[in-house]
N, C-alpha and C positions, 0 to 999 in steps of 0.2 A: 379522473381525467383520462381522456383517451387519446392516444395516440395513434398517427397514418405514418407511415415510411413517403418519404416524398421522391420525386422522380431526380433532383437530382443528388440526392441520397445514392440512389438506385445505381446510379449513374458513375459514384467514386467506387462502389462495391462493384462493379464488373468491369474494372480495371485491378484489381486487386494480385491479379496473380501473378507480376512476375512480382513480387512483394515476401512471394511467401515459399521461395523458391533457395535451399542450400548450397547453390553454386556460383560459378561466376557470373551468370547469366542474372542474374539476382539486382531487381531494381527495389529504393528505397519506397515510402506507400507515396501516394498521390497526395500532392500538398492541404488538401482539403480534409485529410482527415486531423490536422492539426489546426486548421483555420476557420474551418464552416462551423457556424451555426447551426445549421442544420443536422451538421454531423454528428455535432455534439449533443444535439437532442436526441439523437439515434443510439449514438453510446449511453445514454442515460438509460434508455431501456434496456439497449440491447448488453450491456457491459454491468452496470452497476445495480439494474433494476434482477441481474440473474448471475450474481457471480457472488464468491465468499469477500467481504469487506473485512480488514483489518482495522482496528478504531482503537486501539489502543494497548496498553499493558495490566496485566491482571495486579500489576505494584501500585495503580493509579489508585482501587476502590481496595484497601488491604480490611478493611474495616466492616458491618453493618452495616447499612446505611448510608455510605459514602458512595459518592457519585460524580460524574461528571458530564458533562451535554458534549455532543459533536456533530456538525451536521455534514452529512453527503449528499453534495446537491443542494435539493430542494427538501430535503426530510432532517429535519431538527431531532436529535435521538439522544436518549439518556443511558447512561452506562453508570450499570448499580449494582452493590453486592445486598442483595436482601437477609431476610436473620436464616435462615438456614446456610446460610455463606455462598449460595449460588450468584455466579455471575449472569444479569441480565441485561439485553437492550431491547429497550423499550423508547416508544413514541414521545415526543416530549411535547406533541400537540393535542390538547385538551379537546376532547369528542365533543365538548357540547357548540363552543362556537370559534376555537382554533386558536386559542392563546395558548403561548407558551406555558407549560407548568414547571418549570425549570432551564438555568442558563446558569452558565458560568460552573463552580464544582462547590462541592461542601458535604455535609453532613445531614440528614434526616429523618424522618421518621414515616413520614409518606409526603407526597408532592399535590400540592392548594395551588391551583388556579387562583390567580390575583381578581378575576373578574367577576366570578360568580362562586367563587370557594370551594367546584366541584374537586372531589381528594380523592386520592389513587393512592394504593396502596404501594411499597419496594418493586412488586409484582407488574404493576400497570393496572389492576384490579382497583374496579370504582367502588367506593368504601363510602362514599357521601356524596348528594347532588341537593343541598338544600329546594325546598318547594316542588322539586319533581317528582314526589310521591303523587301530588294532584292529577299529575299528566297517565304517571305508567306507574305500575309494582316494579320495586326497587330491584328484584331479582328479576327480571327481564332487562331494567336497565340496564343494569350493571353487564351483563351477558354482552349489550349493544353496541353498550357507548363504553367499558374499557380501553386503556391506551393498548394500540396494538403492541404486541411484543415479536421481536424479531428471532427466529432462530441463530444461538449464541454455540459458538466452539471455541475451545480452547486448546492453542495449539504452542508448546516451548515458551507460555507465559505470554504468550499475544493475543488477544481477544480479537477474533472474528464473528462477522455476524452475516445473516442471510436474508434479504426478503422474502424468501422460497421459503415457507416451512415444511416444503416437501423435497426439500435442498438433500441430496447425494453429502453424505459426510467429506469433512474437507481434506483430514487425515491421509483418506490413502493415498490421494491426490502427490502427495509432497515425501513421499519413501527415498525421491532418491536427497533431498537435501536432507530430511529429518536423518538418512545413516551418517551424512557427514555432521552432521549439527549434535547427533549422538556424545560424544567426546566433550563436547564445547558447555555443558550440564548449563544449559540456555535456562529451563527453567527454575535454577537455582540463583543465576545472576543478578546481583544486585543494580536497579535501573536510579543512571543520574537526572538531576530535570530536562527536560528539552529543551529544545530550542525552537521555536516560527518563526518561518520567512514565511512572505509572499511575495509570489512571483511573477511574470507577464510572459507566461513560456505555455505550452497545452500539455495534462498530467503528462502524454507518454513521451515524451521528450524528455520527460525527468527519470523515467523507468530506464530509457534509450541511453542516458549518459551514464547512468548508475552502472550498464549492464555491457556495454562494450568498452574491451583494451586496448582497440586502437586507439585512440586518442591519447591516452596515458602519456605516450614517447614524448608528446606535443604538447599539450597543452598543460599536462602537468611534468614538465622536463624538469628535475630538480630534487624537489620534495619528493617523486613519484620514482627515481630512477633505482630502487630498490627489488623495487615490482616491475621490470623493463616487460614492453608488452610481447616481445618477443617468447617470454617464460609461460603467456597464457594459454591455458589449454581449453576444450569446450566438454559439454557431456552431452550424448545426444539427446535430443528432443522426441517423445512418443503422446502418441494424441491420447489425451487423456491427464497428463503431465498437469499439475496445477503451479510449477513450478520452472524459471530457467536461470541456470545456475552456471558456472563457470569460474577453474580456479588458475589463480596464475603464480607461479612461480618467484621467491625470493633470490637474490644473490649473493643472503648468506642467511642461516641461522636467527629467526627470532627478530626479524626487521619489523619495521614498526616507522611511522608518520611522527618524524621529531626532528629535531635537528642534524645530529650523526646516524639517523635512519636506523634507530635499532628500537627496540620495544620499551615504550615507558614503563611497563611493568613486569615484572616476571612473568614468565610464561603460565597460561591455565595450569595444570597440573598434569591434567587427565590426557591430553592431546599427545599423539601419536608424534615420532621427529620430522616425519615427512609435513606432516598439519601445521608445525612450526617453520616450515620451509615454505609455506608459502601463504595465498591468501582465499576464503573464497567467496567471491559476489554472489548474489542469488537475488532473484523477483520472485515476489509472489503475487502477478497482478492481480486488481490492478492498481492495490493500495500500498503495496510492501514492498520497500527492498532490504535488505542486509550484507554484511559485510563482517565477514571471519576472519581474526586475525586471531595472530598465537598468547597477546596479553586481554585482547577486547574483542566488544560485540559493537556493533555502531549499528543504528536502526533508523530510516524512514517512512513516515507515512506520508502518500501525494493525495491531498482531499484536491478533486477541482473545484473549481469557483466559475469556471465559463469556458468557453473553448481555448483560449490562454491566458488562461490565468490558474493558478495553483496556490493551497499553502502548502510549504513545503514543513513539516514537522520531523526534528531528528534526535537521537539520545546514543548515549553508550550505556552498551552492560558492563558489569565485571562481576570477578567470582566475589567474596565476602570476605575471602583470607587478603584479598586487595586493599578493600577496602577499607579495611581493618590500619592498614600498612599507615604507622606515624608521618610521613610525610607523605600521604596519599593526596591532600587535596592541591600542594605544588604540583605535583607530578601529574594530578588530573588535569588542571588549568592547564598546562605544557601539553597535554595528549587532546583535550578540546579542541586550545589554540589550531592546533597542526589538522586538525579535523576540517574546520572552518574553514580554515585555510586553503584546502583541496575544494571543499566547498565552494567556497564563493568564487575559485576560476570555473568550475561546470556550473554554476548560476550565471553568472554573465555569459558562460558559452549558449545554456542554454536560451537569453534573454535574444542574442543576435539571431540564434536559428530558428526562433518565432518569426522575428522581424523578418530573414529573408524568404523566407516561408510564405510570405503574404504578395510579396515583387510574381508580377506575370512573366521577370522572366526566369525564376526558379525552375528545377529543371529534377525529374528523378532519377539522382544519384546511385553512381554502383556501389553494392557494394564492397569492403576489402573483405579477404579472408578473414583477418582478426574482429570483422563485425557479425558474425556467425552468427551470434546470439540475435541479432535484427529479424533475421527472418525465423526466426523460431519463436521470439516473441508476437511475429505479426501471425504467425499459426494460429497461437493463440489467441489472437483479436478476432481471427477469421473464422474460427469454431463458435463464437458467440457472435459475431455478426451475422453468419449464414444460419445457424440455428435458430434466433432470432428469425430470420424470414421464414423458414423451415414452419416453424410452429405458427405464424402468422399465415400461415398458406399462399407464401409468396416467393414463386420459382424461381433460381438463378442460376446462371450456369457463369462458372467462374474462369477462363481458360488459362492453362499455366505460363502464357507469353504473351505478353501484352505489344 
């Protein structure tokens, strides 16, 4: 299928700059890149069709054979550990006439189209197409009509993948969170089940509440006033960054999302006292965010579903000497609980900022100091949205004040 960039596509993208601006002077993005249709078919290319996806954890497929389906977008995709223990994602739509060869999760030994019996191997390698010998030699087949496979990283136990198999590694990208995440022995963590929501908000809205502390004073006054937003600090943003990250400050010692505000578990081990002092968010759009504390790991994935709508998928890590811990599953249910709980005030926050998002008379808001993180994330969008035109041999000139 082919896609055109449409005029007024064109039209949200050169307004784009005071969006992407570190100062006062700094306005929120144009209401349309949460609400259009149009939009959203733009960032499908321009964002998802060329960027590193996050799709899950490497604790999902621990086995041979095991797997699971997830789809971004419009592309139905299988995540699998084959017998050499490689993790792979691959197509989970069948080359001959587009049925699914797999949904839901389980165990394997290769993947049978319900339709025609065409079988693929762990790999995506086509291994049988009954009667098609008539037509072609099996060995061009096979060549043809394989499930495509995606370029696969793994990064601290989170499986990323690429449509680009000529994708720039995603690694270097992310040095300055991977030295703080150093300490936090992320890929030794043991992961609990998740959780789904779905939601009626557009993905970056979900990235945007995850990643700014204003809000914190306000809308989570209470539960949150351990992490006052006043303690948050930023790091700067450099183009190239595949990451924005931002830590904020505890108001004592080893605080934690519970009731008396102090950490349901013991401390990591590893973690430095300052790292215990305090907390730190991170994105990695434009599927990830995270969140470092001094006992846990807390993780989401934002799949879109339409220009707003989202499933919002979420988990905790911990180390294994945690989990170990005889009363560890009260103490997890309590550390959940408190989770959700901050949760579901930024789900309905984010449900109303759809909603007025779409009113003609919304209006682009400034931003505050403590929303720093806004326009470094929209950096980021603007590097794949102009790049995007860039390669499609489509000029734009962006001015920095709109």
């Amino acid at each position: 299928m082919s896609y055109k960039v449409t005029e007024d596509v064109m039209e949200v993208l050169s307004q784009l700059g005071p969006s992407l601006i570190e100062s006062k002077e700094a306005r929120s993005m144009p209401a349309e890149c949460y609400t259009s249709p149009s939009f959203f078919e733009f960032e499908k290319e321009a964002v998802f069709a060329r960027s590193w996806l996050c799709v899950g954890r490497q604790e999902q497929v621990p086995n041979p054979g095991d797997y699971y389906t997830i789809s971004v977008n419009d592309d139905p995709l299988i995540v699998t550990r084959d017998k050499a223990m490689n993790i792979r994602v691959i197509s989970a739509v069948c080359q001959h006439r587009g049925h699914l060869v797999a949904e839901g999760a389980g165990n394997c030994k290769n993947f049978r189209c319900p339709l025609h019996w065409w079988t693929y191997g762990l790999d995506g390698d086509l291994i049988s197409a009954p009667e098609m010998i008539r037509i072609e030699p099996f060995d061009i087949l096979r060549h043809d009509h394989s499930l495509p496979s995606l370029k696969a990283e793994i990064w601290n136990g989170f499986i990323f993948c690429h449509f680009d198999p000529d994708a720039a590694p995603l690694a270097p990208t992310l040095s300055k969170l991977d030295e703080e995440m150093t300490n936090y022995r992320i890929g030794d963590l043991v992961s609990m089940p998740f959780v789904d929501i779905e939601g009626d908000w557009n993905w970056k809205i979900m990235i945007e509440s995850s990643i700014e502390p204003y809000h914190t004073n306000y809308l989570h006054k209470g539960p949150h006033d351990f992490a006052p937003s006043q303690l948050a600090g930023f790091v700067d943003y450099e183009d190239g960054d595949g990451q924005i990250m931002h830590p904020t400050g505890f108001t004592h010692i080893d605080a934690g999302f519970s009731p008396d505000m102090t950490a349901n578990f013991p401390p990591i081990s590893t973690l430095t006292p300052e790292q215990r002092r305090r907390m730190t968010i991170a994105a990695v759009p434009p599927m990830l965010t995270l969140g470092l504390m001094p006992d846990q790991v807390f993780w989401n994935i934002i799949l879109p579903m339409g220009p707003g709508r989202i499933l919002f998928r979420s988990g905790l890590l911990y180390p294994p000497e945690t989990v170990a811990l005889p009363d560890f599953e009260a103490r997890y249910r309590q550390a959940n609980d408190s989770i959700q709980e901050i949760n579901a005030q930024d789900l309905a926050a984010n449900a109303s900022l759809q909603k007025g998002l779409t009113s003609r008379l919304s209006r682009r808001g400034r931003y505050a100091a403590l929303e720093r993180t806004l326009p470094q994330l929209n950096k980021w969008l603007a590097k794949r949205y102009l790049g995007y035109l860039e390669a499609s041999g489509i000029p734009l000139e962006v001015p920095a004040k709109g």
